[in-house]
Every structure is written in structure tokens, then in C-alpha cells.
C-alpha positions as CSV (number, residue, x, y, z in Angstrom):
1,X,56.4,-76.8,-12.2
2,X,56.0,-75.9,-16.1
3,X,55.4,-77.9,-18.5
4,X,58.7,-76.9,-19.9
5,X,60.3,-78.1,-16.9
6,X,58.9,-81.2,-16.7
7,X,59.9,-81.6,-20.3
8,X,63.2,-81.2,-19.2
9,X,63.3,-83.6,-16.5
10,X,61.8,-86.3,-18.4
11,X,64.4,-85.8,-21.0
12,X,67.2,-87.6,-18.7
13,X,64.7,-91.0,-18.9
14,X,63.2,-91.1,-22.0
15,X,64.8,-92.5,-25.2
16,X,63.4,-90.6,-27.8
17,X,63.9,-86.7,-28.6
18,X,61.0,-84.6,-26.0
19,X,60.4,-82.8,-29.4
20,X,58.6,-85.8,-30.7
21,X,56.6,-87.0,-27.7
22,X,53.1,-85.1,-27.8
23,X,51.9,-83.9,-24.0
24,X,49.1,-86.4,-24.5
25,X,51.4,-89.5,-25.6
26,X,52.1,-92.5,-23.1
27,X,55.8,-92.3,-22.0
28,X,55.8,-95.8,-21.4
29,X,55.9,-96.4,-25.2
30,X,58.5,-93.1,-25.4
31,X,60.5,-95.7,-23.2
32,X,59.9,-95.2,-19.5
33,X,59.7,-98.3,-17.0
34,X,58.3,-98.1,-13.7
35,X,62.0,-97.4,-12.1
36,X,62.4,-94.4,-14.0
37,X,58.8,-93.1,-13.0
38,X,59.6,-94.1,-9.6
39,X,63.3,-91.7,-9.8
40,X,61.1,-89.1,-11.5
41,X,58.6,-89.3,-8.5
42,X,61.2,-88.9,-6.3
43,X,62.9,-86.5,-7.7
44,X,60.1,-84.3,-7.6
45,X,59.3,-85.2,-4.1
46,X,62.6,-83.5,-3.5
47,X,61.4,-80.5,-4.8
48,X,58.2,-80.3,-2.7
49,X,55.9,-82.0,-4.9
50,X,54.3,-85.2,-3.1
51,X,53.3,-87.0,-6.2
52,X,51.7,-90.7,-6.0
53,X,53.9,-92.9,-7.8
54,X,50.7,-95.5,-8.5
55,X,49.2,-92.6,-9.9
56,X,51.7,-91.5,-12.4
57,X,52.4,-95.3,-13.6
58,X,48.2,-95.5,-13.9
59,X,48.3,-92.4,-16.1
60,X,52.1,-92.1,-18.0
61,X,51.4,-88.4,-20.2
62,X,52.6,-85.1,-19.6
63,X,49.2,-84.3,-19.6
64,X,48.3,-86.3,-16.7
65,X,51.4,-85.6,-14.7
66,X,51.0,-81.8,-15.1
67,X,47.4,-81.7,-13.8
68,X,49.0,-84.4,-10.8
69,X,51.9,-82.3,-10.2
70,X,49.3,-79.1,-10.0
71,X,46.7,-81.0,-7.8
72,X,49.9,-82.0,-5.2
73,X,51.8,-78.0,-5.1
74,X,48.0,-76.5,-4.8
75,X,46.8,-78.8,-1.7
């Protein structure tokens, strides 16, 4: 998955524009609770990517979930 792409699914949950939110910023404060990061998780488990769900809520940032989501579709 891109970063692009994730940018794109996050843009369904978050409440401010993905323009704004910096790849490093915590999208808990961009307005994400742990239902939406639980319907992201899934949602990307349905794609093939077996993401930990403790691990995204410990660690809320592009960032973060890009390096997850590569660590998860490389193993």
C-alpha cells in the first residue's frame, strides 16, 4: 500500500482535510477514535494486510502505519 493510498482511506474517518494532516501528525487529534482505527484495521485485513489493531492505536501516524503496513505485506 502507498502512502497515497492510505491517505485516501483515512480520508473516509478523519475530520479534517488529509492535505493538512502531516505523515508524522497523531490522527487521534485529526479526529480518529479507536472504532474508526479498528474499521481501518479491518478494512485493510480485507485487503491482505494483517495489521495489529493495539499496534496502530499505540502508534496513530501515517508514519507509523506505513512502516506497520510494510512490516505485515513483507512477512
Amino acid at each position: 500500500m502507498t502512502k497515497e493510498q492510505l491517505r485516501e482511506l483515512l480520508s473516509s474517518y478523519v475530520e479534517d482535510e488529509m492535505d493538512t494532516i502531516a505523515d508524522d501528525e497523531n490522527l487521534i487529534y485529526a479526529g480518529l477514535d479507536s472504532m474508526m482505527v479498528m474499521s481501518i484495521v479491518e478494512e485493510l485485513r480485507t485487503r491482505g494486510i494483517l495489521v495489529n489493531f493495539l499496534e496502530f492505536l499505540e502508534q496513530p501516524s501515517i508514519e507509523a502505519w506505513l512502516e506497520k503496513i510494510h512490516i505485515y505485506t513483507t512477512v
